[in-house]
DRENLUMMI-387006 format. One record per residue: residue number from 1; x, y, z of N, C-alpha, C in turn; residue in three letters. Coordinates in steps of 0.2 Angstrom, whole numbers, plus 5000, padded with zeros to 4 digits. Each point is the difference from the previous one (the first is absolute). Layout:
BEGIN
SEDO   nr   nc1   nc2   nc3  cac1  cac2  cac3   cc1   cc2   cc3  rest
SEDO  NUM     X     Y     Z     X     Y     Z     X     Y     Z   Ala
...
//
This chain:
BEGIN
SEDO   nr   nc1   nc2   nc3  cac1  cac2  cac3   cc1   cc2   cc3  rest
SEDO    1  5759  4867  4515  5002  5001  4993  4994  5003  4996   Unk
SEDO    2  5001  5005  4997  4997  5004  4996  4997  4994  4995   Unk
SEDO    3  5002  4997  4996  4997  4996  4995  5000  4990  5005   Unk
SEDO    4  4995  4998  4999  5000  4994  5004  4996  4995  4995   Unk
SEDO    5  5000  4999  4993  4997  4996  4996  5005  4994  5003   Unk
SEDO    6  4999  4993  4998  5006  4997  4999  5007  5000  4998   Unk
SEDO    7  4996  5004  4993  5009  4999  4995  5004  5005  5005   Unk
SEDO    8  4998  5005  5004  5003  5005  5000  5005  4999  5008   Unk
SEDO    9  4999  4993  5006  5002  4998  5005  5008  4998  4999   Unk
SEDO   10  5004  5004  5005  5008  4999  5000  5000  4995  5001   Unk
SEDO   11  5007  4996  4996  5004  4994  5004  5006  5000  4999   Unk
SEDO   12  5002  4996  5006  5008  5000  5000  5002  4995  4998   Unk
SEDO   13  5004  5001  4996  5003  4991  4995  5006  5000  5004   Unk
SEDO   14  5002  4995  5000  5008  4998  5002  5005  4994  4995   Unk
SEDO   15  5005  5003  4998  5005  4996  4994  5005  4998  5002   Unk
SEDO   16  5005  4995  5001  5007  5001  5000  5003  4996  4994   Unk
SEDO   17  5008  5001  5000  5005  4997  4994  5003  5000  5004   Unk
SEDO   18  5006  4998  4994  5007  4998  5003  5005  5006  5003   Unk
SEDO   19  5000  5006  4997  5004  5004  5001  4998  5008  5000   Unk
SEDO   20  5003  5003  5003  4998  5008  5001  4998  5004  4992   Unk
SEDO   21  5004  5000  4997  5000  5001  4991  4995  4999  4997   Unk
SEDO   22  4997  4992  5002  4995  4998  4995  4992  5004  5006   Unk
SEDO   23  5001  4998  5006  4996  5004  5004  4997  5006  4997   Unk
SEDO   24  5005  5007  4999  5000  5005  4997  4997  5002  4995   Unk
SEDO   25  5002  4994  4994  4998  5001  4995  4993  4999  4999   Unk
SEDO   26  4998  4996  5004  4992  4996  4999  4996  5006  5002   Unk
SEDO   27  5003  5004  5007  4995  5004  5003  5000  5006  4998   Unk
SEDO   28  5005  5002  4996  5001  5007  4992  4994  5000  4997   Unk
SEDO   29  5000  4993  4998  4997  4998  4991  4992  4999  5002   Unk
SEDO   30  4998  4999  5008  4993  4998  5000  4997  5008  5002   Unk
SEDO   31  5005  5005  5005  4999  5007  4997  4999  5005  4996   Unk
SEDO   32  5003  4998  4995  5001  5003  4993  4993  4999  4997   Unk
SEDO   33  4998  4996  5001  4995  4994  4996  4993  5003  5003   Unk
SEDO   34  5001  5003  5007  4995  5004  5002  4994  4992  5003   Unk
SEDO   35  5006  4995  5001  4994  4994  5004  5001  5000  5006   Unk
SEDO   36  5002  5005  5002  5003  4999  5011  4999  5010  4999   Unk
SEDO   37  4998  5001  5005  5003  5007  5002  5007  5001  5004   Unk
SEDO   38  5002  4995  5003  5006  4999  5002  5003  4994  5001   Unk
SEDO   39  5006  4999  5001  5004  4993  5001  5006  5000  5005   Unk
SEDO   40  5000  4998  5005  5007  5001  5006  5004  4993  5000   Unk
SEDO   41  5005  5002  4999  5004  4993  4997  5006  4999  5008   Unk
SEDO   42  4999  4995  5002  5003  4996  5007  5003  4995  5001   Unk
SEDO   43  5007  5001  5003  5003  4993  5000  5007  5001  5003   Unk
SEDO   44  5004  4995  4999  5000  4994  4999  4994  4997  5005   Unk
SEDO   45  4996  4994  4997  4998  4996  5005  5002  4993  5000   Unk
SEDO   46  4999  4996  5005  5000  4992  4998  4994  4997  5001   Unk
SEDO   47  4998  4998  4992  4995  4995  4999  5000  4993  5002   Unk
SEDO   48  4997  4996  5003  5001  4995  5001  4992  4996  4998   Unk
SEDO   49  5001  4995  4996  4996  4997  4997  5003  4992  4995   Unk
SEDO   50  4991  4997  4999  5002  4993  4996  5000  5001  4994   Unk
SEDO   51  5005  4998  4995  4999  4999  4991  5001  4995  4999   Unk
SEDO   52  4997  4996  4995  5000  4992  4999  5004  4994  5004   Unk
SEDO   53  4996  5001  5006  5002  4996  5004  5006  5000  5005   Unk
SEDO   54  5005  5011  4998  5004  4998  5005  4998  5006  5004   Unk
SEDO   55  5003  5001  5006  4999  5005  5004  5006  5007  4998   Unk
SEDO   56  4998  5004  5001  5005  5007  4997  4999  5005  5003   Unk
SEDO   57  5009  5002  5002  4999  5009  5003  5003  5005  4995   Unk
SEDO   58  4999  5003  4997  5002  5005  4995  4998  5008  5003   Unk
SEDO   59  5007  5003  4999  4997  5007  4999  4999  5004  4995   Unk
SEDO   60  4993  5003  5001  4996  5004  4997  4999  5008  5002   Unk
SEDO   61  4997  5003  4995  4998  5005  5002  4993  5002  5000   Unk
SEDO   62  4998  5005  5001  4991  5000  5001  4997  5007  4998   Unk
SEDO   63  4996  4998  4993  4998  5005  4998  4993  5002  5003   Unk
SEDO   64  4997  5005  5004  4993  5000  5001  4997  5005  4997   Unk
SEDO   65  4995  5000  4996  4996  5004  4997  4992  5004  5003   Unk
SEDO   66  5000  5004  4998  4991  5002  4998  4997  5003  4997   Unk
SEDO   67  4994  4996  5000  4994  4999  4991  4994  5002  5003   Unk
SEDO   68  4996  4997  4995  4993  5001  5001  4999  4993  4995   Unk
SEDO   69  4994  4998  5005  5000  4993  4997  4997  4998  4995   Unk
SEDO   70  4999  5006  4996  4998  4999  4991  5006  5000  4997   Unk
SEDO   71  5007  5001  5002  5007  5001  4996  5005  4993  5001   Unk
SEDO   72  4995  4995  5007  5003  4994  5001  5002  4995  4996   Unk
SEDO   73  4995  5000  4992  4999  4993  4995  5009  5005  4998   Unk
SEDO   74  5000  5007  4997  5005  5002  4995  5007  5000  5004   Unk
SEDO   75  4999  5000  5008  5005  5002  5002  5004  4992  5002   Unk
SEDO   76  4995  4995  5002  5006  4994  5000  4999  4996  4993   Unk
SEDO   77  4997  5001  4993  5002  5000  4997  5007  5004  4996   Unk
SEDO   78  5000  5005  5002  5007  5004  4997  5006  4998  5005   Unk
SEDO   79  4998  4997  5004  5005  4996  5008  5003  4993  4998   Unk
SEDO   80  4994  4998  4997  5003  4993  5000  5005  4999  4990   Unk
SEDO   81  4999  5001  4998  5003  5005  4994  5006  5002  5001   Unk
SEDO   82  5000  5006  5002  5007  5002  5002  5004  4997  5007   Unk
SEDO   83  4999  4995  5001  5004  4997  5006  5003  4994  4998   Unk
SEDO   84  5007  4999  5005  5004  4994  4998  4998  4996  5001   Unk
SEDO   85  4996  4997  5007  4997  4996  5001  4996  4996  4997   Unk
SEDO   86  5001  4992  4998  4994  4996  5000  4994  5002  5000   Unk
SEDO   87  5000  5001  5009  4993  5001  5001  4999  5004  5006   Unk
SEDO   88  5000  5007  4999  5001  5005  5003  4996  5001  5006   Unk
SEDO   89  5001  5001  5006  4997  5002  5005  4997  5007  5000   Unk
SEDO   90  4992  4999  4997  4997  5009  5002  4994  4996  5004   Unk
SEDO   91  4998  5005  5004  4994  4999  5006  4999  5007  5001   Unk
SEDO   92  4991  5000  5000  4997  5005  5001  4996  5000  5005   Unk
SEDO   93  5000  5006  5004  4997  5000  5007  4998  5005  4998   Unk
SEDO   94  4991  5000  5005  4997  5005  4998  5001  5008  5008   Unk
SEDO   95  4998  5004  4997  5003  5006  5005  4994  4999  5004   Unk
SEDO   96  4999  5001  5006  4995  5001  5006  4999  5006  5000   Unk
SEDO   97  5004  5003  5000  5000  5009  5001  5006  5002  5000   Unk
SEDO   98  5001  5006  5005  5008  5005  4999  4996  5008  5000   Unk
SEDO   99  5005  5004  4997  4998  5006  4999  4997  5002  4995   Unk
SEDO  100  4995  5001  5001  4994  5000  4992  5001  5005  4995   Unk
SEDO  101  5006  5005  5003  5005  5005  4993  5004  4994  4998   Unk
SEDO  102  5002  4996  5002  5006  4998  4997  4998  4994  4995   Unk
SEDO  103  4994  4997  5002  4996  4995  4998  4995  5003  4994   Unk
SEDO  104  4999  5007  4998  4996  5003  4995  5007  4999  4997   Unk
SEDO  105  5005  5002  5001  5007  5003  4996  5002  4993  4997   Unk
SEDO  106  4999  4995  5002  5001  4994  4996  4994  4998  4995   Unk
SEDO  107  4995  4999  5001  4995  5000  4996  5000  5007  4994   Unk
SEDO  108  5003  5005  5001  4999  5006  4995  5005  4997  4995   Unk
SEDO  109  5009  4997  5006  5003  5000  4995  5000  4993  4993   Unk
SEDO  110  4995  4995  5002  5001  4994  4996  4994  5003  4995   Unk
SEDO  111  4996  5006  5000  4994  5001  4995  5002  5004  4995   Unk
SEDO  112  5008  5003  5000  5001  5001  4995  5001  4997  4994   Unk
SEDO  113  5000  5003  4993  5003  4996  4995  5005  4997  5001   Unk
SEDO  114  5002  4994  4995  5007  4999  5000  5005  5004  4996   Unk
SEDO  115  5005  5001  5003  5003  5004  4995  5002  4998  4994   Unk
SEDO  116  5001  5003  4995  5002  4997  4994  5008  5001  4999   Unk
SEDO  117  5002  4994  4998  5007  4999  4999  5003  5004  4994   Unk
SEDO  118  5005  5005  4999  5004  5003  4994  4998  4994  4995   Unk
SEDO  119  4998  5004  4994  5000  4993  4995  5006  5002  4994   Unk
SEDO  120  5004  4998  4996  5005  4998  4998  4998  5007  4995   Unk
SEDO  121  5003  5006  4997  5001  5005  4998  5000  4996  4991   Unk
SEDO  122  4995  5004  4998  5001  5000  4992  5006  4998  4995   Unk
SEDO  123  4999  4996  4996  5008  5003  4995  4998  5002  4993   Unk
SEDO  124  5003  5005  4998  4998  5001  4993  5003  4997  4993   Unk
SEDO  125  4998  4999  4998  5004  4997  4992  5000  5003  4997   Unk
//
């Protein structure tokens, strides 16, 4: 990678919900926001896991993402926030390597600004 300070090291985060729609939506909204360069949304899966003391298999789906691990505090704060979950499952692994084009291309795309959202048009009196 062309740039190798800390801030600038890829990760791959991993997300699931309950259903493909909410999937979608989460992995739109952290692209838009310009805190992932990309998001691959996968499923169905079956989770299987303990919640207050019972055991559980649900299906989910699986959002995986990738950042640069300076956009990790805003990206699973904007995750945990927008999701239906309690207490949302995000994990972040760091990248070891890969294609060092494809690895700059992530890192370029989280340095951008954030976009600014349409803000509500004038009214005249």
């Amino acid at each position: 990678m062309a740039e190798s300070m800390t801030h600038a090291v890829p990760v791959r985060v991993e997300m699931t919900t309950d259903d493909r729609a909410s999937a979608v939506e989460l992995a739109r909204s952290v692209v838009e926001r310009g805190l992932v360069a990309c998001a691959q949304v996968g499923g169905p899966i079956t989770s299987h896991y303990r919640w207050q003391g019972e055991v559980c298999a649900d299906e989910e789906w699986m959002v995986v993402m990738k950042t640069s691990r300076d956009r990790l505090d805003d990206l699973t704060a904007h995750l945990v926030e927008a999701h239906s979950y309690d207490v949302p499952e995000i994990i972040a692994v760091p990248v070891e390597g890969g294609n060092p084009e494809y690895l700059d291309w992530v890192v370029a795309e989280t340095r951008r600004a954030e976009p600014t959202m349409p803000s509500t048009p004038a009214t005249h009196e």
